[in-house]
C-alpha positions in Angstrom: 1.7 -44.7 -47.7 0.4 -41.0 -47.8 3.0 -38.1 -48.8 4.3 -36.3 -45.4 5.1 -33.1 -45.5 7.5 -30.7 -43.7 6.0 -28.8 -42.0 6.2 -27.2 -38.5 4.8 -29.9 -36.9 6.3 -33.0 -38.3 9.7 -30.9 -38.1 8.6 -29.6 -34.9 12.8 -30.0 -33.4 14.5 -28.6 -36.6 12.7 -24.8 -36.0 13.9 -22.8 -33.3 12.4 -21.0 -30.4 12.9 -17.3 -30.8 12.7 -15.2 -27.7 11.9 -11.4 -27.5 14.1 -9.1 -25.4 10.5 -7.5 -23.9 8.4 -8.9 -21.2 5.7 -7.7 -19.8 4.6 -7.4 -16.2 1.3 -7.9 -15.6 0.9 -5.7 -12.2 0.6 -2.0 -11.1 3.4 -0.9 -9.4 2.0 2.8 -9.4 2.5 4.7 -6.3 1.5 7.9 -6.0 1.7 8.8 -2.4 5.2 7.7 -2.1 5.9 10.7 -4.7 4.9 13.3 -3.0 5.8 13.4 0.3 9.3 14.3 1.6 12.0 11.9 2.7 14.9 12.7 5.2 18.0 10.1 5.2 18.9 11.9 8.5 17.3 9.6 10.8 20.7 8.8 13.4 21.0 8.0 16.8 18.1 5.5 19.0 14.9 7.6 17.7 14.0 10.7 16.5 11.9 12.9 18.6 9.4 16.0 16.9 8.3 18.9 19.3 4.6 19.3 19.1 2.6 22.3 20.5 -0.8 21.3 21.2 -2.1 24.8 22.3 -1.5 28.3 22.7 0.0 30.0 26.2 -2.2 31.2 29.1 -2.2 34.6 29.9 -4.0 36.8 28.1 -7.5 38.5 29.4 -8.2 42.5 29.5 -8.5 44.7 32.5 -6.1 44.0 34.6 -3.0 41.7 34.1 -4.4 38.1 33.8 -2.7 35.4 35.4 0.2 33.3 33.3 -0.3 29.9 31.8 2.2 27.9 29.7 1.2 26.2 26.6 0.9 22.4 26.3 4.0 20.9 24.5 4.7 16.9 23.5 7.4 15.0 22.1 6.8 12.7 18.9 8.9 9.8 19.7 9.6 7.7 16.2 11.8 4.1 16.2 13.0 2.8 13.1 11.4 -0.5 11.6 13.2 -2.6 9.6 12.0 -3.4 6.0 13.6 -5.8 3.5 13.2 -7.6 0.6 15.4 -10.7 -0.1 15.8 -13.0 -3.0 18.3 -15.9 -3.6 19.7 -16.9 -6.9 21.6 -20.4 -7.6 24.9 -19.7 -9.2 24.1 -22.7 -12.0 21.6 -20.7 -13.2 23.0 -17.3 -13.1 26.0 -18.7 -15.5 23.5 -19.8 -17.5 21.5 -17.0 -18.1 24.9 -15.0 -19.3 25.4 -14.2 -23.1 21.5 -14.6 -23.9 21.4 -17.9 -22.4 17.5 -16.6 -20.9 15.3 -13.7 -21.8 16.9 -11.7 -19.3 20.6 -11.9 -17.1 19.2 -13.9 -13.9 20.9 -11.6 -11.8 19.4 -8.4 -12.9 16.1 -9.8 -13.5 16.2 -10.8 -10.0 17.7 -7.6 -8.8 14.7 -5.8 -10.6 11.9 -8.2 -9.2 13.2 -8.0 -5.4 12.6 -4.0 -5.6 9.2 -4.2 -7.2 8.3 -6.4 -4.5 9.6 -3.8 -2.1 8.0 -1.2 -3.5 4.9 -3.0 -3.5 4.5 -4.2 0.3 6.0 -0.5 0.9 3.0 0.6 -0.4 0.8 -1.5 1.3 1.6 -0.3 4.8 0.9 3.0 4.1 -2.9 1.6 3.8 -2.6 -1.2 6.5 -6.0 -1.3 8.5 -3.3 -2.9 11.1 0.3 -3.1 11.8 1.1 -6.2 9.2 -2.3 -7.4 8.8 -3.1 -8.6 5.1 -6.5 -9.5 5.8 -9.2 -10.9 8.4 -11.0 -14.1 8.2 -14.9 -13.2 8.0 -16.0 -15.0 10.9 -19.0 -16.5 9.1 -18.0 -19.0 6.5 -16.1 -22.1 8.0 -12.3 -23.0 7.3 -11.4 -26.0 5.0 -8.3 -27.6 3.9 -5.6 -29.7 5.2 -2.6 -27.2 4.8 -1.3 -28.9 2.2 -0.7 -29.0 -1.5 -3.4 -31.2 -2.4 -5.9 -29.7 0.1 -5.0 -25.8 1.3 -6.8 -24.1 3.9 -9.0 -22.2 2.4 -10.0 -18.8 5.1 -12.8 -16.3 3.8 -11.7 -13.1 4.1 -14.3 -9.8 5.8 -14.8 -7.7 3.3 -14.4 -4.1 5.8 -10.8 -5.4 5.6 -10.0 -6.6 2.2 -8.1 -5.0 -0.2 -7.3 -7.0 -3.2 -4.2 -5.9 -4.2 -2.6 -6.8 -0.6 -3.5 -10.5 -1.6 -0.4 -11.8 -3.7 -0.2 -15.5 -4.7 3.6 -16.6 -3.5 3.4 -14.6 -0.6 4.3 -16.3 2.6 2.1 -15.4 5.8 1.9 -15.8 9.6 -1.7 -16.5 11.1 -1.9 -13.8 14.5 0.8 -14.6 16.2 1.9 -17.8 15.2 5.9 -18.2 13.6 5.0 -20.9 11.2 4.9 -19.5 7.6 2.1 -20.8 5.0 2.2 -19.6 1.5 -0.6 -17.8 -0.7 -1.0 -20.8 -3.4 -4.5 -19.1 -4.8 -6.6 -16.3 -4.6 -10.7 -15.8 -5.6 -10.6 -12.4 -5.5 -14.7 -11.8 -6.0 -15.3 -14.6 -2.9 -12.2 -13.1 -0.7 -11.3 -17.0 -0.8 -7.8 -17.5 0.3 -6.2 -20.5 -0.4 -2.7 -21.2 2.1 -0.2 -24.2 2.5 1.8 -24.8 5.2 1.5 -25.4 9.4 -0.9 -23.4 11.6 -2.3 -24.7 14.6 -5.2 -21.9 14.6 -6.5 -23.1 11.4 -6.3 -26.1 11.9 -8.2 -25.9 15.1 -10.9 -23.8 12.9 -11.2 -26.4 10.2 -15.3 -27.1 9.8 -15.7 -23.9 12.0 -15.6 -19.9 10.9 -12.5 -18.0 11.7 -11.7 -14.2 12.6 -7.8 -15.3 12.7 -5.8 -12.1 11.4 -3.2 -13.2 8.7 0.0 -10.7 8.8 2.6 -10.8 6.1 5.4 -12.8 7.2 7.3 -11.4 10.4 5.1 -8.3 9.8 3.3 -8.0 12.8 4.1 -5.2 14.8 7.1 -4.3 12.6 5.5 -2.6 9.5 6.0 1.2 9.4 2.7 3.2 11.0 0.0 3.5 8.5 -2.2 6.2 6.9 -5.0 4.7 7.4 -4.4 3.9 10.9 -3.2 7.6 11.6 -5.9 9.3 10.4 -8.5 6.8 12.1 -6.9 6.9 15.7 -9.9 8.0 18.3 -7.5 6.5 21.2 -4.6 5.4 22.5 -1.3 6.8 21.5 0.4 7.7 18.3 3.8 7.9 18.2 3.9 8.4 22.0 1.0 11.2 22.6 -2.4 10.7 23.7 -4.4 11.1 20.5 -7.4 13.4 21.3 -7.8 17.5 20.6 -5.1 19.1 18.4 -3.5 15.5 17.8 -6.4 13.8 15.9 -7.4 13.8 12.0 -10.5 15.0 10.6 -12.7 12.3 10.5 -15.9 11.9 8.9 -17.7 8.2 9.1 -19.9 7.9 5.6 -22.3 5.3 7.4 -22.4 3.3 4.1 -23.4 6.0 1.9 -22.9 6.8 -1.5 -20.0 9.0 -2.1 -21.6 12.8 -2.7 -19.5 16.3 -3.6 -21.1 17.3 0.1 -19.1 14.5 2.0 -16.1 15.5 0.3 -16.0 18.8 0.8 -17.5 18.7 5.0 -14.2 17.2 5.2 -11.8 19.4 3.5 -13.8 22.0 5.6 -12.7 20.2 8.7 -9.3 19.7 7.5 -8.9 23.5 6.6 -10.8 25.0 10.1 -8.5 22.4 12.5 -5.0 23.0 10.7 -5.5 26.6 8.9 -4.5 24.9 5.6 -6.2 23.4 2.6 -5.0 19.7 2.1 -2.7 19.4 -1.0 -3.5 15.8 -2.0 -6.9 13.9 -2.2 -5.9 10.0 -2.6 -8.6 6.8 -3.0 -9.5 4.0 -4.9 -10.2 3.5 -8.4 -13.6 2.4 -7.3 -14.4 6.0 -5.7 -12.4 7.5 -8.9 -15.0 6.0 -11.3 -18.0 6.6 -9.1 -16.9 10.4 -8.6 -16.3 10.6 -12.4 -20.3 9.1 -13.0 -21.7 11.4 -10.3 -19.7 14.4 -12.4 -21.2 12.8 -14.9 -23.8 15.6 -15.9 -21.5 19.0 -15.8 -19.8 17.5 -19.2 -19.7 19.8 -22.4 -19.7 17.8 -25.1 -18.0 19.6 -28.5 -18.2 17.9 -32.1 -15.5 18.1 -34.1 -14.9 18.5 -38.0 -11.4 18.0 -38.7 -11.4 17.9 -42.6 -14.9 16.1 -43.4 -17.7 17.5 -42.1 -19.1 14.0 -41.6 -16.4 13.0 -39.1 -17.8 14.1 -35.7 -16.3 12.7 -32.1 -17.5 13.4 -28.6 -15.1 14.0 -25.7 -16.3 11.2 -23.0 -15.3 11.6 -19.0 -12.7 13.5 -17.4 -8.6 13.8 -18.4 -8.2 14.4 -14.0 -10.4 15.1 -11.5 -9.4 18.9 -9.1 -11.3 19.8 -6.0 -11.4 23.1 -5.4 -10.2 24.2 -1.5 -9.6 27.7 0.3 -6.2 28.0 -1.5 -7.1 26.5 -4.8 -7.5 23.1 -6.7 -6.4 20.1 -5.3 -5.7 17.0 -7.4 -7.9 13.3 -6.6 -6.1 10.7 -7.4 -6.6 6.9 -7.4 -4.0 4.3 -5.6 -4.9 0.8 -5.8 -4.0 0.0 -2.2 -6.0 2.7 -1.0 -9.4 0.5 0.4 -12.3 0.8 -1.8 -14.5 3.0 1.3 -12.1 5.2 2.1 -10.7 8.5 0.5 -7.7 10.3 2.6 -7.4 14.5 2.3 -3.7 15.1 2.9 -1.1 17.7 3.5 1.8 16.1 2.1 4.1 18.6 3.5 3.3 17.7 7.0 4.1 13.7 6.3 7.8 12.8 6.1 9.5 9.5 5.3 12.8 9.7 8.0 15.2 6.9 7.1 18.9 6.3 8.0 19.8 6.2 4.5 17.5 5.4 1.1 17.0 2.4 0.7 19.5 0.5 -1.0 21.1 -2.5 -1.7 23.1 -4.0 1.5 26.4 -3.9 0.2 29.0 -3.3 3.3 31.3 -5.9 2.0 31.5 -4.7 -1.3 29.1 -6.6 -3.3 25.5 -6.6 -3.6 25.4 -10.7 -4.4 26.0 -12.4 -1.1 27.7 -15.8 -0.9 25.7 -18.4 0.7 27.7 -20.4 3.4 26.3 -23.8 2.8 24.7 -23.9 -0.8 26.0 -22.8 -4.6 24.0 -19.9 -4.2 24.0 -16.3 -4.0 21.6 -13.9 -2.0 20.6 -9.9 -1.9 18.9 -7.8 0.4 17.4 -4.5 -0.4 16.8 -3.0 3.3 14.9 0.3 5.0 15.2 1.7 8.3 13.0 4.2 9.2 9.4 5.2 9.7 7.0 7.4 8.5 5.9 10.1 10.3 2.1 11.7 10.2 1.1 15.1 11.3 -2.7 13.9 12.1 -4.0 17.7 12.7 -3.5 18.4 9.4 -4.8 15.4 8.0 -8.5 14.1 7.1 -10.1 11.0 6.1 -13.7 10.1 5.1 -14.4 6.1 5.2 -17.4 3.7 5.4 -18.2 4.9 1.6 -20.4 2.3 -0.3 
């Protein structure tokens, strides 16, 4: 019989598993908008209404006395939506995750991931192209699946409204204006394939057949908070309550599929500073446009050498630290967000969008605890909650879309 070592593997049970303390989270959960405009935990009462002067007074001319006019006034009526994350945590496992039972306590670790979750569909709806609305089947490539485990639906998504970091396996989803929930189960992000479990009797009415079926984030539609995008877009209709036309209506400019150019940039901040008076403060996109404005820059670098010690140790300084346009009142950061859609690019005056919320938002903790006795399980739950809505001054805004 030949000699057996021990080793690793034929003691495999005798060696322990040794855990780090660090983990590593393998998202972005970078949002720059959200830092730079204000918040107001003020927001009491039914709504909150904003006086908004559309135009100057009648009544001026030269002569003789000109007849009197009054100036057109509205009211900016906002209504709190209701935003939550929620997580559940059996009570079993929570013991056991005490005293370095698990890389990390169960209830803080699930504490910390409910809030990045917030944070994260927070973000999103500042970039919805609707009210709740993840994506849009394309229309053109036919629905398969069975709903189920084995065999998902499987709905193409149109690329004008995909944005690949609102698709998020684990998610759970409503298809228009259906109640029943599927769940995201997998993703192809370069085919827009999404792969759901779960009922829907619009897909599977489409099965074999293509499919232009919106899919909303669960309990989403209609309640998200009103989106950039969709501000800055508006040619009709209402928002927040008054008719969106002259004096309450971004600066718009459609690209028509064309590459982004210094001149399309800048035709906008001119039509952002000759509406509103005022240079916008913050220029926001996606990291495509970020890397495509860095190439076209490409050619106004300086490249230095440098000697530190040896003479034969040269380096070259390749692309930009940060990107600044320069406006009527001086340089204006560009910055990339990753929900931002990949064809459009938003000029902002920060100042003139406000977050208005009852309180921050914040743990629901009334009774006295944050962990929440379940009545009819050994189980604990939280809920991290908003109420509020964001409010956009669209005169002052711009936006510049349908980039390539």
């Amino acid at each position: 019989m030949a000699d057996i070592t021990f080793n690793l593997s034929t003691q495999d049970k005798f060696f322990k598993v040794i855990y780090d303390k660090k983990s590593y989270a393998v998202f972005n959960t970078a949002n720059n908008l959200l830092m730079r405009i204000a918040k107001q935990y003020d927001f009491k009462g039914k709504n909150r209404t904003i006086e908004a002067v559309l135009g100057f007074s009648g009544g001026v001319g030269a002569g003789t006395l000109p007849d009197t006019n009054v100036h057109q006034e509205e009211n900016a009526v906002l209504t709190r939506k209701k935003i939550y994350a929620r997580c559940l945590l059996d009570r079993e496992a929570m013991l056991a995750s005490k005293d370095q039972g698990a890389f990390q306590e169960a209830s803080a670790r699930q504490v910390k991931k409910a809030v990045e979750s917030f944070m994260r569909n927070l973000s999103r709806q500042l970039f919805a192209f609707e009210n709740g609305m993840l994506f849009q089947g394309d229309n053109a490539t036919n629905v398969s699946g069975a709903g189920i485990v084995a065999n998902p639906y499987v709905v193409r998504g149109l690329a004008s409204t995909w944005v690949k970091s609102f698709i998020e396996k684990k998610d759970y989803v409503n298809v228009g204006a259906e109640s029943t929930l599927l769940e995201i189960v997998d993703v192809n992000y370069t085919t827009r394939d999404v792969s759901l479990v779960g009922i829907s009797a619009t897909l599977a009415a489409a099965v074999g057949a293509p499919t232009n079926a919106k899919i909303y984030m669960q309990k989403s539609k209609d309640n998200d908070i009103q989106s950039i995008l969709a501000a800055t877009k508006a040619t009709a209709g209402t928002l927040y309550g008054i008719t969106v036309g002259p004096r309450w209506q971004s600066a718009q400019k459609d690209a028509g599929g064309a590459g982004l150019t210094i001149d399309l940039m800048n035709e906008v901040i001119s039509d952002v500073e000759f509406q509103a008076g005022k240079s916008p403060d913050l220029i926001i996109t996606s990291h495509k446009q970020v890397r495509k404005l860095k190439n076209l820059l490409g050619d106004q670098l300086r490249y230095c050498t440098v000697s530190p010690r040896d003479p034969i140790f040269k380096k070259a300084g390749i692309s930009f630290q940060a990107i600044e346009i320069m406006t009527d009142t001086g340089p204006v950061p560009l910055v990339a967000d990753r929900m931002c859609p990949d064809s459009h690019m938003f000029f902002l005056n920060t100042e003139d969008i406000v977050m208005y919320a009852v309180e921050q938002p914040k743990w629901v903790d009334e009774d006295g605890k944050v962990l929440l006795r379940s009545a009819n399980a050994d189980s604990f739950e939280s809920r991290y909650a908003l109420y509020g809505e964001l409010f956009i001054h669209p005169h002052s805004q711009g936006v510049l879309y349908n980039l390539a």
